[in-house]
N, C-alpha and C positions, 0 to 999 in steps of 0.2 A: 494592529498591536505594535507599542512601539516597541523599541528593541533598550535593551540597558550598557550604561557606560559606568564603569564604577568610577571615572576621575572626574564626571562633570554631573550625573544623573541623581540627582538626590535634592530634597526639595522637604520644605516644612510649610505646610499651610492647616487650617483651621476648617476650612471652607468646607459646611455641612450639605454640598451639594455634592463636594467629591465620594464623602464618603458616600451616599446613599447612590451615586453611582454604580451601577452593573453594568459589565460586559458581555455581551452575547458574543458567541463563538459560530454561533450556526449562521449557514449562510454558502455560498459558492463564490470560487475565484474567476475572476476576469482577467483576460489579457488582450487589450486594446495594441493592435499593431498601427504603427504606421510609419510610410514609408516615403522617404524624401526624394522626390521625381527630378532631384539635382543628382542623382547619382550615373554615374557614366555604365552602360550598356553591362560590361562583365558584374558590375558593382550589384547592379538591380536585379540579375539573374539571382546571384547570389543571395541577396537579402531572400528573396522570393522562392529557395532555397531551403532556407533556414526555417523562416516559416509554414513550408509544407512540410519541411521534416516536424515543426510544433504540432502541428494541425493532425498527422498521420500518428505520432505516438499520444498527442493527448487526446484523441479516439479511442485509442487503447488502453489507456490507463487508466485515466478518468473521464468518462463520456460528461459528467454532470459538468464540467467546470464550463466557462463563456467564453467565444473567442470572437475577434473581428479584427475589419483591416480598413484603413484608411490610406489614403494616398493623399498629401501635403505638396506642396509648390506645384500647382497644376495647373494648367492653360484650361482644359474644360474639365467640365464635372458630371459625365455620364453617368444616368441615374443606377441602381444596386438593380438587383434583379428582383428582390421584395418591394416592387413601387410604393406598397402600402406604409413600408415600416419606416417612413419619415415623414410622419403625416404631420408631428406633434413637432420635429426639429426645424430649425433654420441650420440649411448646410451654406455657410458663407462662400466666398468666392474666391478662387484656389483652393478649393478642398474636396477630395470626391470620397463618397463611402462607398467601396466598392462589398462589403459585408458589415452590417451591423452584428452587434454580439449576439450570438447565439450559439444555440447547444448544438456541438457539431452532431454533423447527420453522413450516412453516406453521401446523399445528394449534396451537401455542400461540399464536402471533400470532392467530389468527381467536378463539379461547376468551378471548385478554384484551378482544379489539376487542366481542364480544359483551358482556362484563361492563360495558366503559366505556357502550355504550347504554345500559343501565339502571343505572348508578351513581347517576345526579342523584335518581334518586324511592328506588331501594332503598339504597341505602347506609345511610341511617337506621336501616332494620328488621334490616338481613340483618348490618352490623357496631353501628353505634352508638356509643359515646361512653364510656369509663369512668365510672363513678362513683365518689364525688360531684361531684369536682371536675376529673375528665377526665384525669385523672394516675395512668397504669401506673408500674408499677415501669422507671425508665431502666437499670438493672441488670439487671434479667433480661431487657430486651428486646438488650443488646449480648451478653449471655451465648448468647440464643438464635443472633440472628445469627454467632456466634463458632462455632458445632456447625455450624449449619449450612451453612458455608465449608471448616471441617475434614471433613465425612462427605458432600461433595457427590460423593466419589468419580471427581474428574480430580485429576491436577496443577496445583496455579495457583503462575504466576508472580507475579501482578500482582492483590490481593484488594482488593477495596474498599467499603465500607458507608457508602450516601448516602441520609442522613436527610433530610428535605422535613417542614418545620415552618416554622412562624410564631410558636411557644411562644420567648421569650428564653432559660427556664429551667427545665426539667422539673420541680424539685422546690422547695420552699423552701429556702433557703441556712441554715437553723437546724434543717430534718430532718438525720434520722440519715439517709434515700435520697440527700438531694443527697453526704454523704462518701460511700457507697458506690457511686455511680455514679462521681465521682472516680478511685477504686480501682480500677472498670473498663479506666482508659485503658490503666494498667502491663499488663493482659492484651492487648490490644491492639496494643504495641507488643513486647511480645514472641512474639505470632506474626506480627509484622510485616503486620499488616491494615490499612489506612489506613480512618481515619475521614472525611468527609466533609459538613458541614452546607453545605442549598442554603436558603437563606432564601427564603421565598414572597413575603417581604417586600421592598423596595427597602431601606428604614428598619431593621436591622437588628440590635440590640446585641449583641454577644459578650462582655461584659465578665462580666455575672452568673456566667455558666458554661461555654458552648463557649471561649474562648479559652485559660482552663484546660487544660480536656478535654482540646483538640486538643494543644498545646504539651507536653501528657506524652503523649499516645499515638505521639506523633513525634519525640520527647525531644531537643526543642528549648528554648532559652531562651524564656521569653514574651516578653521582651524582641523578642524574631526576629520576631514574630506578625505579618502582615500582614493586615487586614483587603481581604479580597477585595471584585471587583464583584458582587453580589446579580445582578444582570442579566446579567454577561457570562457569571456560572458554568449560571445555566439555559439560554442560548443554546448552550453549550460539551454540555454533556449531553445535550439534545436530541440535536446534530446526533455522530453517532458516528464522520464522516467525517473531524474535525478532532480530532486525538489529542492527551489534555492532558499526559498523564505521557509526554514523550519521553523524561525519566532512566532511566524501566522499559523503553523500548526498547531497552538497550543492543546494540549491534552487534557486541561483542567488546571484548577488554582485551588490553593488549600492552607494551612495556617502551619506555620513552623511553630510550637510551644518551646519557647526556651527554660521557661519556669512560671513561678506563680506570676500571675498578671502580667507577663512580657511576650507577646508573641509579635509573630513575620508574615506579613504576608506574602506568597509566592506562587510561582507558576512553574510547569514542567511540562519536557516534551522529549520526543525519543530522540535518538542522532538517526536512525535509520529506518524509515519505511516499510511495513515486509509485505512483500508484494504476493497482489492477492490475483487469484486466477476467476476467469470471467465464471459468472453463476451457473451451474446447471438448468434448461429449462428442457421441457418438455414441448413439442411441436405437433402439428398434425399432418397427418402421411399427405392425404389431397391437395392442401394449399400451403403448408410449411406455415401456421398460425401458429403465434407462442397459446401453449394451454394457462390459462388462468386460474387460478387454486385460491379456492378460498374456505377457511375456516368458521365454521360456526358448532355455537356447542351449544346443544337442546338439555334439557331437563324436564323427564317424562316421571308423571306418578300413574303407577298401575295398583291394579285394583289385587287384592291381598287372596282373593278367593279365587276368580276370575284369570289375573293374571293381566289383562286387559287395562290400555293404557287410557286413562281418566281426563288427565290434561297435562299438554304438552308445551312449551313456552322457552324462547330463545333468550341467554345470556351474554354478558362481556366475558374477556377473561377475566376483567378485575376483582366480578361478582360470581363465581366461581368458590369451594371451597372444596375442604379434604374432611376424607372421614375418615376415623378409625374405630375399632371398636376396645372400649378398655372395661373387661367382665360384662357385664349385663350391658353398661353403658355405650351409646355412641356418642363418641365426642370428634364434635365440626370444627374446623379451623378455618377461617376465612384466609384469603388472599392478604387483604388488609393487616390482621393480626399477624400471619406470616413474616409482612415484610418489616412488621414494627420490629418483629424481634431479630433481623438479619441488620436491622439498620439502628443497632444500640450505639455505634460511634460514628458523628460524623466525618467525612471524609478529613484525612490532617496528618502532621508529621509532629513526634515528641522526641526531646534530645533524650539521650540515654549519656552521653559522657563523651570523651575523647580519647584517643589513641594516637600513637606515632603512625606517620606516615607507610612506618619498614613493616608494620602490624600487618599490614593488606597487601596480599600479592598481587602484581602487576596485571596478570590474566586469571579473570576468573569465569569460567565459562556458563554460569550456571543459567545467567538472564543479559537482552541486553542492555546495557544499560543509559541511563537518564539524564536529562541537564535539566539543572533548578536555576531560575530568576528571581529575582524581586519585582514586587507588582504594589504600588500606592493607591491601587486603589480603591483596596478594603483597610487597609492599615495603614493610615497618615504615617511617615517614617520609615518604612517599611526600608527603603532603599540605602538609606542612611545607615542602618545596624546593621542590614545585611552586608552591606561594601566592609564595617570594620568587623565582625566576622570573618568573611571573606579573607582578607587584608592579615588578619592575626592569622588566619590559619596558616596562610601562605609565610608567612615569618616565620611560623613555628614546626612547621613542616609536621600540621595536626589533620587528622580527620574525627569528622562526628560521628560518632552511632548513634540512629537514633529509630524509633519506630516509627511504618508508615504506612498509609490507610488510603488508597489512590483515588477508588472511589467508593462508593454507595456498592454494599453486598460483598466486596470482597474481605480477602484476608489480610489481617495485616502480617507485613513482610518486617524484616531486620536489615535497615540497609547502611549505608556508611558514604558521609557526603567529601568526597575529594575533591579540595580546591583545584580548579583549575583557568589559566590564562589564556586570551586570546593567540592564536596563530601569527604570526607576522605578517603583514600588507606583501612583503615580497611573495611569502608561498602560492605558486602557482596550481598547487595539488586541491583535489576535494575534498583534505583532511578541515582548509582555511575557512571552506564557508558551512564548516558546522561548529566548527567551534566556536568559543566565545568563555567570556569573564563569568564565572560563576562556580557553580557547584555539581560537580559528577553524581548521579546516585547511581552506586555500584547495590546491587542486589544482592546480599549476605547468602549463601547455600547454607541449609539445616541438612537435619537429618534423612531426609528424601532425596534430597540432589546428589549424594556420596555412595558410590558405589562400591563393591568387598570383590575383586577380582582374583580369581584363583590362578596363581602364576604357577602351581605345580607343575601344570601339563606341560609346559615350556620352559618355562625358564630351570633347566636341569643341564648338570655337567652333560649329559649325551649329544643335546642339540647345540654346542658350544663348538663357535668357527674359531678356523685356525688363524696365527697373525697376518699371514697373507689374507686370508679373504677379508678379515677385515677390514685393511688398509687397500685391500681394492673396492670394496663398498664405500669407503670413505670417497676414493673418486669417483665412483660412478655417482656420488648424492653431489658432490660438488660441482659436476660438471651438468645437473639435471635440475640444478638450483635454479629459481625463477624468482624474479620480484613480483611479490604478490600484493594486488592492487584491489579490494573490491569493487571499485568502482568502474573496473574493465572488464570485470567478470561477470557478465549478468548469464538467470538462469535458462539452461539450454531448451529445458519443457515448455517452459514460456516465452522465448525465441520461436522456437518451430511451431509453436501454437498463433502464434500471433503472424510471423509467415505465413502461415495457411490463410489466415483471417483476411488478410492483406492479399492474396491472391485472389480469394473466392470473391470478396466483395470490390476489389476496387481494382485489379487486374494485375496489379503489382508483384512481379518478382522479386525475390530476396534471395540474393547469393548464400547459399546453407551453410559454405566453409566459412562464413564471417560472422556467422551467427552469435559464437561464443568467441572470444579470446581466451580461449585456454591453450597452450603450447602444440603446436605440431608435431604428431608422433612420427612423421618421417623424419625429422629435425633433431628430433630427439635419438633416435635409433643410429641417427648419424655422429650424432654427438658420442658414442660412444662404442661406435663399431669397431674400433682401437683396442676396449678390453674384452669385447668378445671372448676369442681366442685365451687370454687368460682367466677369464670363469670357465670355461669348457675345460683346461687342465686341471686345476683346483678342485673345482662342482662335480665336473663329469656330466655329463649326459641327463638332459633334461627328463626324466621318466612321463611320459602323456598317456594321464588316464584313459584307460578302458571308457569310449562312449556307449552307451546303452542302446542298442537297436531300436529302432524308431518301429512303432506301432504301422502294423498295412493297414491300406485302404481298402474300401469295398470292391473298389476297381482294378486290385493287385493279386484279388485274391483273399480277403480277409473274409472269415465268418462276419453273418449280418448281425443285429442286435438282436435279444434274445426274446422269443416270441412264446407269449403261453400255449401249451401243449395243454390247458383245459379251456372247453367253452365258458362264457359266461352263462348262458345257456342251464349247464351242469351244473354248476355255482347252486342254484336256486332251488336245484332237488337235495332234499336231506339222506333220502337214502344214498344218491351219488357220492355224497360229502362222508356218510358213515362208514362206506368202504374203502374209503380215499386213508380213513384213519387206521381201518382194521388192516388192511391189505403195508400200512408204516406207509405212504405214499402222496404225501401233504409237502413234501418237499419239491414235486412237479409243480406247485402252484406260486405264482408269484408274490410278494408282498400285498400286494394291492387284494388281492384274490384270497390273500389270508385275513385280512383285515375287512373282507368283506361278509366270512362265515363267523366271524364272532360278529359282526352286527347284524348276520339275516338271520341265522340260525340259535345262538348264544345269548342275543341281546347285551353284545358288550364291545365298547366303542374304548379298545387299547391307545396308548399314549404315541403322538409319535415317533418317539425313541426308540421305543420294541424293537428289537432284530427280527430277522427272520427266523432264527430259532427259538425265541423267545414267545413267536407268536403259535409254531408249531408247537411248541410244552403247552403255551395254554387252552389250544383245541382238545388236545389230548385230556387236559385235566378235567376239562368240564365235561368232557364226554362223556369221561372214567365215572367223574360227580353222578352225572344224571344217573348211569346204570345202576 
């Protein structure tokens, strides 16, 4: 999916093949590595590095997505460890696939972890170095990458090839290789593969060649080119937790209505991921086998006298229905009819008007919220009204209300689109690669998101500190102040889950105090052991609750659990049961055992609510009844 520019991206054509154009969304991401065997010793650790840090969290994150490695400028080309899975490619010469794309596995993870131990000493013998001058062909190695993307045999949404070099320029700029690697980009950008250079470098030039490169394989102006941070893109790689491409996330497209016969077509997607925790399954004690579950719904007719089932026969859910009963009447509702009437509007957004900017506050907590694009290609134009749109608003310091319907079955929400600009090329923070030129949709809170808090209980003259303490609260909050970053903060539950996961299956230790970045409570205690002393004069003496004595064990001494003092035995005589009642002495029997004489004795099978004394009044009543 491409990405939008509102000063260049805007386009008027006719052409009845765009419109009837659909995008599919479905699909898996790829990440093709590869790594240039011109890198000097600490260099190559490092790359290889990076990529087991990719490799280890995008296991954990997302197991579905593709990954692989290639190795470029190489003296031999020792075969991968799947000999089969290059049945169909030509691996040219200088180039080795040491993993084709695949869904990572433990076994792959442990076969790469194995290879990085002995990379530092074998890497020299077992790959090596082109000759003479350490320069493959850049052409055939994008060519090979390019088969190897097309014949991995999934669907990919989202394909990407991320080169790892320190070379500025593959070939000389006065060979006939440096034009024909050029050549390459145009194949590139039209199987829509994104190219990717991670410099090893901090120091990094683009001018000789990648800046080219890139700018035709994404067929953008060079003019547009931004030269990225060397350091923030290997931190971003690594870590597979923080998602770079949110434009290939897209969440859905749908129509802006701005009035009678004018609408927008557009696309939206979240700023931030929310991270989801691995599935619950069920296993088997003897072999540790996931349990498989599967759903089927029968439909049985029995016989009206009998009771007895007539014929029996398996459905979808789709062919499925509800009954109710309305007077004499049963009336069916199909599945089908259901969804007709959940799905009276289709999915879309309608203006409702405009307001100032000061109308909307800054934070509103209710949802989080959303970035709106322009997309051409359901609506020829599309990019064009939305930029002056866009463009007015930001002059007039306006937002839109409008209503909006995300998808199929829900509800429509009241949201408010606030323009917003792209980050600056300088910012080095994670705020830069999500944002972008377009429109916020902040999600309106109603009458459900508003809470009525009662501040009686507290907020009263009695609980009211004096000017000291509050001017020492004030220091203590400013000396306890942290810049807060989410993007450093990840969750602790699923830190220490995913540590574990990492130890059981693949041997890996993870230091537990680095788990979070949240501030050190030694650090913090020190920061402030200065005012101690004056809360203890002011406050006084912390008063610590009374704890509740802890329950004994059977081993300390504790009564056992409590054991029926009647036989079941007993149970089963009615005269034992008769005098249990005359004698008031039904309260030796446990629930279970009360619940057993209304259905041997009574013929009545109580609710399971009943208390215990509940079920004692009704032995008695019907006792009483029968006499």
């Amino acid at each position: 999916m491409s990405t939008w520019n509102p000063d260049r991206d805007f386009e008027l054509t006719d052409s009845e093949d765009d419109i009837a154009m659909k995008r599919d969304f479905h699909g898996r991401e790829a990440i093709l590595f590869v790594v240039d065997a011109n890198l000097q010793n600490e260099r190559l650790m490092e790359a290889l590095k990076l990529i087991r840090g990719a490799f280890i969290s995008g296991m954990l994150v997302n197991d579905k997505d593709l990954m692989g490695l290639i190795f470029a400028n190489t003296k031999k080309s020792p075969p991968p460890q799947e000999l089969q899975c290059l049945d169909n490619i030509v691996v040219p010469a200088n180039c080795a696939v040491f993993l084709p794309l695949r869904q990572l596995t433990k076994a792959i993870v442990e076969h790469y972890l194995e290879f990085m131990a002995t990379a530092e000493e074998m890497f020299a013998s077992d790959y090596g170095v082109a000759e003479p001058d350490g320069r493959g062909s850049f052409a055939y190695m994008i060519r090979l990458c390019i088969e190897l993307l097309e014949k991995c045999g999934k669907k990919l949404n989202n394909a990407k090839i991320v080169y790892m070099t320190d070379v500025e320029e593959p070939h000389p700029q006065s060979s006939k290789e440096f034009q024909s690697a050029l050549q390459k980009a145009s194949d590139l950008e039209g199987k829509e593969f994104e190219f990717q250079v991670i410099p090893m470098v901090d120091d990094f030039d683009y001018e000789p060649f990648y800046k080219e490169f890139i700018t035709l394989s994404r067929a953008i102006e060079i003019d547009a080119f931004r030269v990225p941070d060397a350091q923030l893109q290997r931190e971003i790689l690594e870590d597979r937790k923080l998602r770079q491409d949110f434009l290939r996330r897209c969440l859905g497209h749908f129509t802006l209505s701005l009035g009678p016969n004018l609408s927008i077509s557009a696309q939206f997607y979240n700023y931030f991921q929310r991270r989801t925790y691995p599935h619950k399954v069920h296993i088997m004690r003897r072999d540790n086998s996931v349990v498989r579950k599967k759903r089927m719904i029968m439909v049985r007719k029995k016989d009206g006298e009998t009771q007895e089932i007539t014929h029996e026969y398996q459905i979808k859910m789709t062919g499925g229905w509800y009954e109710c009963q309305v007077g004499d009447q049963t009336l069916r509702v199909t599945t089908e009819q259901l969804n007709r009437v959940r799905n009276l509007h289709p999915p879309g957004m309608m203006l409702l008007g405009f307001k100032h900017r000061s109308a909307l506050p800054d934070k509103i907590y209710s949802k989080p919220c959303s970035f709106m694009y322009p997309d051409d290609q359901n609506i020829i134009g599309s990019k064009r009204l939305f930029r002056a749109l866009w463009q007015r608003c930001l002059e007039r310091e306006k937002i839109a209300i409008c209503l909006f319907m995300c998808k199929r079955k829900s509800v429509p929400r009241y949201v408010a689109l606030v323009p917003v600009e792209a980050a600056q090329p300088d910012d080095k923070n994670y705020h830069s690669l999500l944002s972008g030129d377009g429109f916020k949709i902040v999600y309106l809170p109603d009458a459900r998101d508003i809470r009525h808090i009662d501040m009686c209980d507290w907020n009263n003259i009695a609980n009211t500190a004096t000017d000291e303490g509050v001017e020492l609260f004030q220091k203590v909050i400013k000396k306890l102040t942290v810049d807060y970053q989410p993007n450093l903060i990840n969750d602790p539950n699923l830190e220490v889950l995913q540590s574990n996961l990492l130890a059981l299956a693949l041997n890996i230790r993870t230091d537990q105090e680095d788990l979070s970045q949240l501030p050190d409570p030694a650090v913090q205690n020190k920061r402030i052991e200065t005012l101690v002393p004056t809360y203890e004069s002011i406050f006084g003496d912390e008063v610590v609750p009374t704890k509740k004595r802890a329950a004994k064990s059977t081993a300390e001494g504790a009564s056992a659990p409590k054991v029926p003092k009647v036989d079941e035995d007993q149970m089963k005589s009615y005269d034992f049961v008769e005098q249990l009642i005359k004698d008031q002495r039904l309260n030796i029997c446990t629930v279970v055992q009360l619940r057993f004489i209304l259905d041997e004795h009574f013929g009545e099978k109580p609710a399971k609510s009943v208390t215990k004394a509940g079920l004692i009044e009704r032995i008695e009543m019907l006792y009483n009844t029968d006499e």
